[in-house]
N, C-alpha and C positions, 0 to 999 in steps of 0.2 A: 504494500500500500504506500502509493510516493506522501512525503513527509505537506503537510500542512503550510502554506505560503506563509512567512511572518508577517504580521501585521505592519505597515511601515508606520510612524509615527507622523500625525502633521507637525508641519512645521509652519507655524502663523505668521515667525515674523521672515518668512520668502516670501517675495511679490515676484516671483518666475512661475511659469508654465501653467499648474491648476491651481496652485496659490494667490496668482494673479486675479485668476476666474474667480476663485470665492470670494479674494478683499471686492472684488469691482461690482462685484453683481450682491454680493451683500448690502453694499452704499448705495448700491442703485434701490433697491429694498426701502433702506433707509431714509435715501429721498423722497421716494414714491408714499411712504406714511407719514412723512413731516409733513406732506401739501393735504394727504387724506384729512389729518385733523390735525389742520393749522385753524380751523375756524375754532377750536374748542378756547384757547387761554385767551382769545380775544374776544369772545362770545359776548363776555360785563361790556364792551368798549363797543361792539356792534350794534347790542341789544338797548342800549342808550343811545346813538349817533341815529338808528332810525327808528326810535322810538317802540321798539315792537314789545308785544304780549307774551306773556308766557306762555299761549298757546302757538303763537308765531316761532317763537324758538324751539318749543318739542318739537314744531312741525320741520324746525331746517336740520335738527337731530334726528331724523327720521329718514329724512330724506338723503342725507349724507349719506346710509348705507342702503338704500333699496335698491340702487344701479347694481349695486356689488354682487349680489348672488346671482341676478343671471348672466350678469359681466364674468363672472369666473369659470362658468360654464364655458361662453362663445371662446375668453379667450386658449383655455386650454385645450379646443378643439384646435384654433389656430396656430400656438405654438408648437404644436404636433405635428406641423403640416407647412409652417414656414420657417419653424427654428427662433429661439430666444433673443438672439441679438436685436434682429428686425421688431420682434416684439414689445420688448423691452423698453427700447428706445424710440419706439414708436408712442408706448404709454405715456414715458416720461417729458417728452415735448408735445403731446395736446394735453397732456394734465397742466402745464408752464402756458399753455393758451389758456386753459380753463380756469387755472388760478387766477389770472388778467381779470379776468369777465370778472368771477367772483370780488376779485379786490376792488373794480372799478364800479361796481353796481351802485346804482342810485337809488333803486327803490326793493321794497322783501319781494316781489315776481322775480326780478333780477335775482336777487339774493338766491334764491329758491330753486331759482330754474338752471344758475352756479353749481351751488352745493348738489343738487340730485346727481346733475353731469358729472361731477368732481367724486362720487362714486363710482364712477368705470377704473381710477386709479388706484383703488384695492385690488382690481385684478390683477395686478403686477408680481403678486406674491406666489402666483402659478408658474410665472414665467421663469423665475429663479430657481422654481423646485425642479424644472425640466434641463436647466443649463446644468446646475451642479451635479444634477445627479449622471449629464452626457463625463463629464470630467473627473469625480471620482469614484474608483470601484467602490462593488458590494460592500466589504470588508471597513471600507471609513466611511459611507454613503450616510452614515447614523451621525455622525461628529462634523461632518461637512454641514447637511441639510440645518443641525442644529445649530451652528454658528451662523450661517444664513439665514436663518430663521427669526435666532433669539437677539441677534443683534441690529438685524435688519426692524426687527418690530420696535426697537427701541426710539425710531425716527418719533413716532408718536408723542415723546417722553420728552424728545429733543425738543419739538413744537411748545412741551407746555412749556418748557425751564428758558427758551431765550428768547422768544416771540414777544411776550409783556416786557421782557428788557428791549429788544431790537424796536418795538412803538414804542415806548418811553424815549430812546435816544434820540430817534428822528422827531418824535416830538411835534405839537401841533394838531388840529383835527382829522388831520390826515397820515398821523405816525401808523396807526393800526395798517392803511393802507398801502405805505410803504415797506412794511414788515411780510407781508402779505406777498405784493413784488416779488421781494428778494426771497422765499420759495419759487415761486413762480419763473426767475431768471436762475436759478440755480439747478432746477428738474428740465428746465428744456437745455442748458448749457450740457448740464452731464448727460441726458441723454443723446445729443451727437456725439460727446465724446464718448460714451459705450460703446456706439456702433463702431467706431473706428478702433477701438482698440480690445474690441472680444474677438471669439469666432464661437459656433456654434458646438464645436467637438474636435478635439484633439487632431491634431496632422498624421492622416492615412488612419482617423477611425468615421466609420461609417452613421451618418446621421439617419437613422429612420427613420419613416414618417408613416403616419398614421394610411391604412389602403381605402378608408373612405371617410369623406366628410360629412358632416351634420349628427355624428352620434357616435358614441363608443362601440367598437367592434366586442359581441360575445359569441363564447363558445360551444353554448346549447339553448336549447329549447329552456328549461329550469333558471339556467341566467339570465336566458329575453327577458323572463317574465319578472323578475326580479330586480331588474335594471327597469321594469318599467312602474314596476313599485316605487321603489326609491326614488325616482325622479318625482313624485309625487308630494313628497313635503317641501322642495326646493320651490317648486309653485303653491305651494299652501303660505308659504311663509312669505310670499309676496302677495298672496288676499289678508292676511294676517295684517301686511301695512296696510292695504285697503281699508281696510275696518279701523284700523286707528283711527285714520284720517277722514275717515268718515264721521257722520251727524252722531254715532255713539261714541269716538273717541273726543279729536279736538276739531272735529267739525270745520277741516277744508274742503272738501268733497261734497255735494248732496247726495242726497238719497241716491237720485236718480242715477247720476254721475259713478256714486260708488258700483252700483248694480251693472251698470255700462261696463265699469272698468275687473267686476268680477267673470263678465262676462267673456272679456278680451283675452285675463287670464287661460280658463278653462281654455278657451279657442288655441291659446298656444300651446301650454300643455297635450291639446289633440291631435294639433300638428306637428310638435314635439316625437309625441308614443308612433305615430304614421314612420314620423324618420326612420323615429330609434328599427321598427320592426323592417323597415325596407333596406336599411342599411347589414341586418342583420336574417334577411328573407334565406338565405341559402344554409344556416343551422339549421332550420324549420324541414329541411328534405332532406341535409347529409348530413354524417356526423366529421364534427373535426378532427384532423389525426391529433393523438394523443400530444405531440412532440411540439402542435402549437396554441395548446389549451391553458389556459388558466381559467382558477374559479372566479366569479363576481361575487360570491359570500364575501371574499376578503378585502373588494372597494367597499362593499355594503358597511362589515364591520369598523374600518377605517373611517367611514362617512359616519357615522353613531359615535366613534369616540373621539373624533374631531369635533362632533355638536357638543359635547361633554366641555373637553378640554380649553379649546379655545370660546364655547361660546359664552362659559362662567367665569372665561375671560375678560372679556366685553360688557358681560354682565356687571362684574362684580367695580371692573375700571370704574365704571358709570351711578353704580349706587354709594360706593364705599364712604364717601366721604360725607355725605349727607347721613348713612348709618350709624357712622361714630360721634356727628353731632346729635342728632335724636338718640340716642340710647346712651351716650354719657356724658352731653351737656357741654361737649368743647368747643372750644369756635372756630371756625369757619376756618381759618387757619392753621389753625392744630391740627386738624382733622384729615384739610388736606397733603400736609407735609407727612400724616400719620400711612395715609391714600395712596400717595405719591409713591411710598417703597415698594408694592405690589408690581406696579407694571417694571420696574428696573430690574423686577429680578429678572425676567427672561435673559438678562445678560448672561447669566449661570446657568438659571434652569433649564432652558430647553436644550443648552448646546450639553447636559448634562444629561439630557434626557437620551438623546441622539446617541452617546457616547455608550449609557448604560447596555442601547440595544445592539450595539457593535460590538461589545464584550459579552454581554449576559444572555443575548439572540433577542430578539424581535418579541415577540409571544411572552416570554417569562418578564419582561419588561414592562411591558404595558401590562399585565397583570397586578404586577406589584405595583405600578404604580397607582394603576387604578384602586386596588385596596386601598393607599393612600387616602385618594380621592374621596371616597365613599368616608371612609373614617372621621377623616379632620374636616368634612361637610356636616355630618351628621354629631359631631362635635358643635361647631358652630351654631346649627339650630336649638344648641341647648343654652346660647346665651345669652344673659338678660343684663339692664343696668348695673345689678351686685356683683355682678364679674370685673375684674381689673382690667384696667385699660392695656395695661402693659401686655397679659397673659392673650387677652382676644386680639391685639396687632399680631402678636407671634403665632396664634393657631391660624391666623386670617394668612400669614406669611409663608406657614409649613403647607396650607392648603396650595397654596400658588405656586410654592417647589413643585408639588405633583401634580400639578393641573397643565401648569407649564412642562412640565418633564417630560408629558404624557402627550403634549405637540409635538416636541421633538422626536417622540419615539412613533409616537403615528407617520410620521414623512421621514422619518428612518426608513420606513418598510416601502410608504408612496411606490419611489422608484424602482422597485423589484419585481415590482407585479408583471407593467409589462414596457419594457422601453420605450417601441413605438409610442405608445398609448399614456405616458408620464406624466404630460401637461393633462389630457381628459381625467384620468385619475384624481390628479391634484387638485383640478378644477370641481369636480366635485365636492371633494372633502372640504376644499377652502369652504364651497358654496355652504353647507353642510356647517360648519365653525359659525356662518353667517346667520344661519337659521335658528343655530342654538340662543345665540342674544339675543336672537328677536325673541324669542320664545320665551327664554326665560326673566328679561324684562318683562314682556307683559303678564308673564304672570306673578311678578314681583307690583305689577299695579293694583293687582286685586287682594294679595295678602302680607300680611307682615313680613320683613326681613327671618324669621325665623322659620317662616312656612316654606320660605322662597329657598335657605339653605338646605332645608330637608327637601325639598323638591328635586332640586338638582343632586343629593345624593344619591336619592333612591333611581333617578333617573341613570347613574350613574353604576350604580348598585345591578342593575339590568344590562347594563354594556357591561359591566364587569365578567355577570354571566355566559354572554354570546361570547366573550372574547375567550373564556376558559374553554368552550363547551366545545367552539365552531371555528376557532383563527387558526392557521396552520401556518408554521414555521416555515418562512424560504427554504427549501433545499435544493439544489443542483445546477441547474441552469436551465434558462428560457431559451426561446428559438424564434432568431428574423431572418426573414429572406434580404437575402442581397438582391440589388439592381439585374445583377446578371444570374438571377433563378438561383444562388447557392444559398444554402442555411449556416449564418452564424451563431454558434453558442454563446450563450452569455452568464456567466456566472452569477448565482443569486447569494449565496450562502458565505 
């Protein structure tokens, strides 16, 4: 039996060869969420300059991510199919126009009709999972993804901490909007420079691409039907904004309007399932040979513990700080500095996560972590004002070790599945991360902060199950056709 390849170790501080690939395309990441939620630390300074309601600002919170989930969808079929670099850099200079629009708006239509657009620049986070994973093997694809991942997401972080100083500097009624700009000239600058300075996959390695457009390629009959499942709450969770916005949430929509616009829904979803089954009409008569099968259980499970992980993500960014002033009376500033260490940590945790599943395997990783998960969630819903501040920041912090960990180890596996198919993959489960904070937002609107943490336990507590019961470990290698009819192997394990 030949002896086991050694792992090589990364080396972070080389900017040569795939080192280069993961600093540039991490930053580019990192750009791509400084402009997503550059509106959030200037929000105090918007929502006073045009006077708007607090219903006008849920609404431009809202709207911020509704592009994104089926934007992650289109683009990961795209990236499939034209390659990361072009992608990439494509997102990064119209988001650098769309930030324009946004900073120079004059009225909340303007504002509104910014921010929804300035949702298609979440989808960028596919387009990285598809580059890094073209650049390194199996074997570090867990510790790559995750430093791309966990540093990348950090742009967010970056917006809140130097935006309210960058308008303060420039100064005047118009610092917000100059602040604003300078996102906006910095994602369209880097974006040319990406294109001119990546490539798509290594010199004499072979880029695959996806053999049909408009839907993910399955390998039976059981998977059609399953893959046409799943795509189902991706479109549920865009009627979900529906109904916010409708006359029973903050009432932009009418009646009439919302019903119109459920309707539109359904209509693409139907057009959608027509795709997915026509793109995949030839399982339905043959079977596929073994050599180039994978299961769709293992996007489906992927898609579930990315709603988890990343979307009690989003969740919790969004609630936290207003949690720890209602339940222990601190202000507004304490609270958020208390807030504020959550999202930093992905700097650790997820590239920790990535790492765990590159030594410990895929499957035994997300396990544990999900126990985590489940534990210090259902911890949480047991706490009330007599609890110490100190002790609930630290359970709230251990949670987000493993919530975040448990991203990194989800997109550990992403790219193993099936190479051509990396970006659709991704694109999913990103959509999926998306779905989960819509989700478990609103139902943080109907119940206590206590409910809400048990909610997403137990929600959690159920993917722990399918992931023990049903995930199957990578082993051996997958199979693409070359240009010229030959089969290359590709190592998973």
């Amino acid at each position: 039996m030949p002896a086991k390849p050694k792992a090589e170790k990364l080396n972070l501080l080389s900017f040569s060869g795939k080192y280069r690939i993961l600093h540039s395309t991490w930053l580019a990441f990192f750009i791509s969420f400084m402009v997503w939620f550059n509106h959030a630390p200037l929000m105090v300074i918007i929502r006073d300059v045009f006077a708007l309601s607090d219903q006008e600002v849920k609404i431009l919170l809202l709207l911020n991510v509704a592009l994104t989930i089926p934007a992650r969808i289109v683009v990961g079929m795209l990236v499939d199919s034209y390659g990361p670099r072009r992608l990439f850099s494509g997102i990064l200079v119209i988001s650098g126009g769309l930030c324009c629009f946004f900073a120079l708006a004059q009225n909340f239509q303007q504002l509104a009709l910014a921010r929804f657009l300035l949702g298609f620049v979440g989808a960028g986070f596919v387009v990285g999972i598809r580059m890094i994973g073209e650049w390194f093997p199996a074997r570090q694809a867990g510790a790559a993804q995750g430093i791309y991942g966990g540093w990348g997401n950090f742009g967010s972080a970056a917006s809140a901490m130097a935006l309210p100083a960058l308008a303060l500097w420039f100064g005047g009624e118009n610092g917000w909007r100059y602040a604003l700009l300078c996102t906006a000239a910095i994602s369209a600058i880097y974006g040319v420079f990406y294109f001119f300075t990546v490539s798509d996959s290594p010199k004499g390695s072979t880029y695959f691409k996806a053999k049909k457009m408009g839907a993910m390629e399955v390998t039976s009959k059981g998977d059609l039907l399953l893959y046409l499942i799943m795509s189902i709450p991706i479109y549920g969770a865009l009627g979900l904004l529906v109904w916010k916005l409708s006359p029973v949430g903050v009432a932009w929509f009418s009646a009439s309007m919302s019903y119109l616009l459920y309707a539109i829904i359904a209509a693409i979803y139907l057009v959608q399932a027509y795709k997915i089954v026509q793109v995949n009409k030839e399982v339905l008569h043959k079977e596929v040979p073994d050599i180039f099968r994978y299961r769709f259980k293992q996007v489906a499970i992927l898609d579930l513990a990315y709603l988890v992980t990343f979307g009690s993500e989003l969740a919790l960014v969004s609630m936290l700080p207003l949690f720890y002033v209602d339940t222990f009376d601190l202000s507004p500033v304490t609270a958020g500095i208390m807030a504020g260490v959550y999202p930093v940590m992905n700097l650790i945790a997820r590239p920790g996560g990535g790492i765990m599943s590159d030594r410990f395997g895929r499957k035994r990783t997300l396990v544990v972590l999900f126990s985590g998960i489940v534990a210090s969630f259902l911890v949480l819903g047991q706490v009330s004002s007599d609890w110490a501040v100190g002790v609930v920041v630290a359970i709230t912090l251990v949670c987000g070790l493993f919530a975040k960990g448990g991203s990194g180890a989800v997109f550990a596996m992403v790219p193993l599945i099936s190479r051509r198919m990396t970006g659709q993959v991704a694109g999913m489960a990103g959509a999926y991360g998306n779905v989960g904070g819509l989700v478990f937002l609103t139902v943080l609107s109907f119940v206590s902060p206590q409910i809400f943490f048990l909610v997403i336990g137990a929600v959690a507590a159920v993917v722990l199950v399918c992931l023990f019961l049903f995930l199957d470990e990578p082993s051996g290698q997958t199979a693409e056709v070359l240009e010229d009819g030959t089969v290359q192997m590709i190592d998973v394990a």
